[in-house]
C-alpha angles and dihedrals in degrees: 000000000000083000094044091055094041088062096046096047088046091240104163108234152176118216116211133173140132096268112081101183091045085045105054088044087062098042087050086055095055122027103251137127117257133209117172119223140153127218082229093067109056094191092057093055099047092049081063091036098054104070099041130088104208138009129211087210102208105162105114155217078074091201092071100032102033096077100050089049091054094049098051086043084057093047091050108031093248121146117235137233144163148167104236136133096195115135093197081047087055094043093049093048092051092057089057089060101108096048084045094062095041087057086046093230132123127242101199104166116171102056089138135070089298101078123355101083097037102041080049090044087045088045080048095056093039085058092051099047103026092187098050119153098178129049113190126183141164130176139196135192120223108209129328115086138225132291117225099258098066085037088058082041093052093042092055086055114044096089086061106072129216124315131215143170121241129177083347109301123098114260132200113219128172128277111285087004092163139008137191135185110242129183109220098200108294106072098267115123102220127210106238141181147206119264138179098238128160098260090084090074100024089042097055102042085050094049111016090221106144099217120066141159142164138205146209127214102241130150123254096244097060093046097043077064102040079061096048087050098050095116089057109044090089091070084070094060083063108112090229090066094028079064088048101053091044093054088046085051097049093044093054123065125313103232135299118307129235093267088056100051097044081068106036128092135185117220130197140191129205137190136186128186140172132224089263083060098244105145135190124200132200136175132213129194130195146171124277106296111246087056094045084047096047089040105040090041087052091048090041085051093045082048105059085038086064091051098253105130148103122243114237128007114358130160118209087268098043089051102046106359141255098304098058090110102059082066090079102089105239093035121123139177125200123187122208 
């Protein structure tokens, strides 16, 4: 989709992955230059790398592929980006911040759905109630349905449970460890859960408030039983049914269609509130998540290519402010 757009919007790039046949098939389609290369093989990847001034990094689960880009961004003074929504992916390229700075690049993850609207909805809430102590949000998606990489993303990270952030350091809590009703907009209280979604480590970098969770929309049946089944949720962290659940994965539907996205909308809900207890809520509506993902990482690209653009760590937020993600056509934000 990222190609497909580049070509509509008539965004000059060059295609590159491990497969040389699938690749050159893509780039064909399309128009573009093609240059093979395999995260395995670190040479590969800085002879693409070299001449090129910034890279939409796609290749997931993040966790495994995020660590050999920036370090051949780093090698060859190429700012990274990529479309994750990984919280261990923010944490190590944070981490990553000083050398960075000192290679004058930008490591910008998150351009896609996780985490522009929500890092630009939690800075928004952080404008509108300077003193906050607690950051609060919960999505949902209407319509449209899930590709098989964040399936596969999803799948590798069931076992692990939810994440927050508490006084300030990242916390592991059980799966469905809590839940809260939330109105999106219309009216409707929503059963929610805790996730661990990227927001505890963007979140906190963008606002500096030291509690922070997020939710997902979820009903209460399902959950009930994801809490029921908590002994034995290790057992799917085994590589055996790890297997399983990929193949499953790969065997099912690749992703919503266009017809399907073209309907589709992803809703999220923020609150902020201070130690006295005074809150502000505000809401924020997009359009379907893989075409927010391809169209906001092309503009972030077209962005730092323009020389807009911050050295070392940044979140969305951090890089081009809270209302970032009012530049996506269809996007909207409410406050209560």
């Amino acid at each position: 989709m990222i190609a497909r757009f580049a070509k509509e919007g008539g965004i000059e790039v060059v295609l590159s992955g491990r497969n040389p046949e699938r690749l050159l098939q893509q780039a064909e389609r399309y128009g573009f230059d093609c240059a093979p290369a395999d995260l395995s093989d670190p040479r590969s990847i800085r002879d693409v790398l070299r001449d090129a001034e910034v890279v939409i990094h796609c290749a997931g689960p993040f966790s495994a592929t995020y660590e050999a880009m920036a370090r051949a961004c780093l090698d060859t003074g190429t700012h990274y980006t990529d479309i994750t929504g990984e919280a261990e992916v923010y944490e190590g390229l944070w981490d990553l911040d000083d050398e960075a700075k000192r290679a004058g690049i930008m490591l910008l993850p998150g351009t896609g759905f996780d985490v522009v609207p929500s890092d630009c909805l939690a800075a928004h809430l952080k404008s509108r109630c300077p003193d906050a102590t607690h950051i609060e949000l919960a999505f949902r998606g209407r319509g449209g349905g899930v590709s098989h990489g964040t399936a596969k993303t999803m799948a590798q990270n069931v076992h692990r449970g939810g994440l927050i952030r508490r006084n300030g350091e990242l916390v592991r809590v059980p799966a469905a460890w809590k839940t809260r009703e939330v109105d999106f907009g219309d009216g409707k209280l929503v059963h929610c859960m805790v996730i661990p979604w990227g927001d505890v480590v963007t979140a906190y970098k963008s606002t500096g408030v030291p509690n922070i969770m997020v939710y997902m929309a979820f009903p209460k049946g399902p959950a009930r039983m994801l809490r029921l089944s908590r002994p034995l949720l290790p057992l799917l962290g085994t590589r055996p049914v790890q297997n399983l659940m990929k193949k499953r994965i790969d065997a099912g539907p690749a992703g919503p269609d266009d017809e399907a996205r073209a309907t589709a909308r992803n809703e999220l809900w923020g609150e902020a509130r201070n130690a006295s207890g005074r809150a502000v809520v505000s809401r924020v509506s997009t359009p379907e998540g893989y075409t927010l993902t391809a169209r906001l990482s092309l503009l972030v690209a077209q962005k730092i290519c323009n020389g807009q653009l911050r050295t070392g760590f940044q979140t969305p937020s951090t890089a081009y402010g809270k209302d970032l993600i009012l530049e996506l056509p269809g996007a909207e934000r409410h406050d209560e």
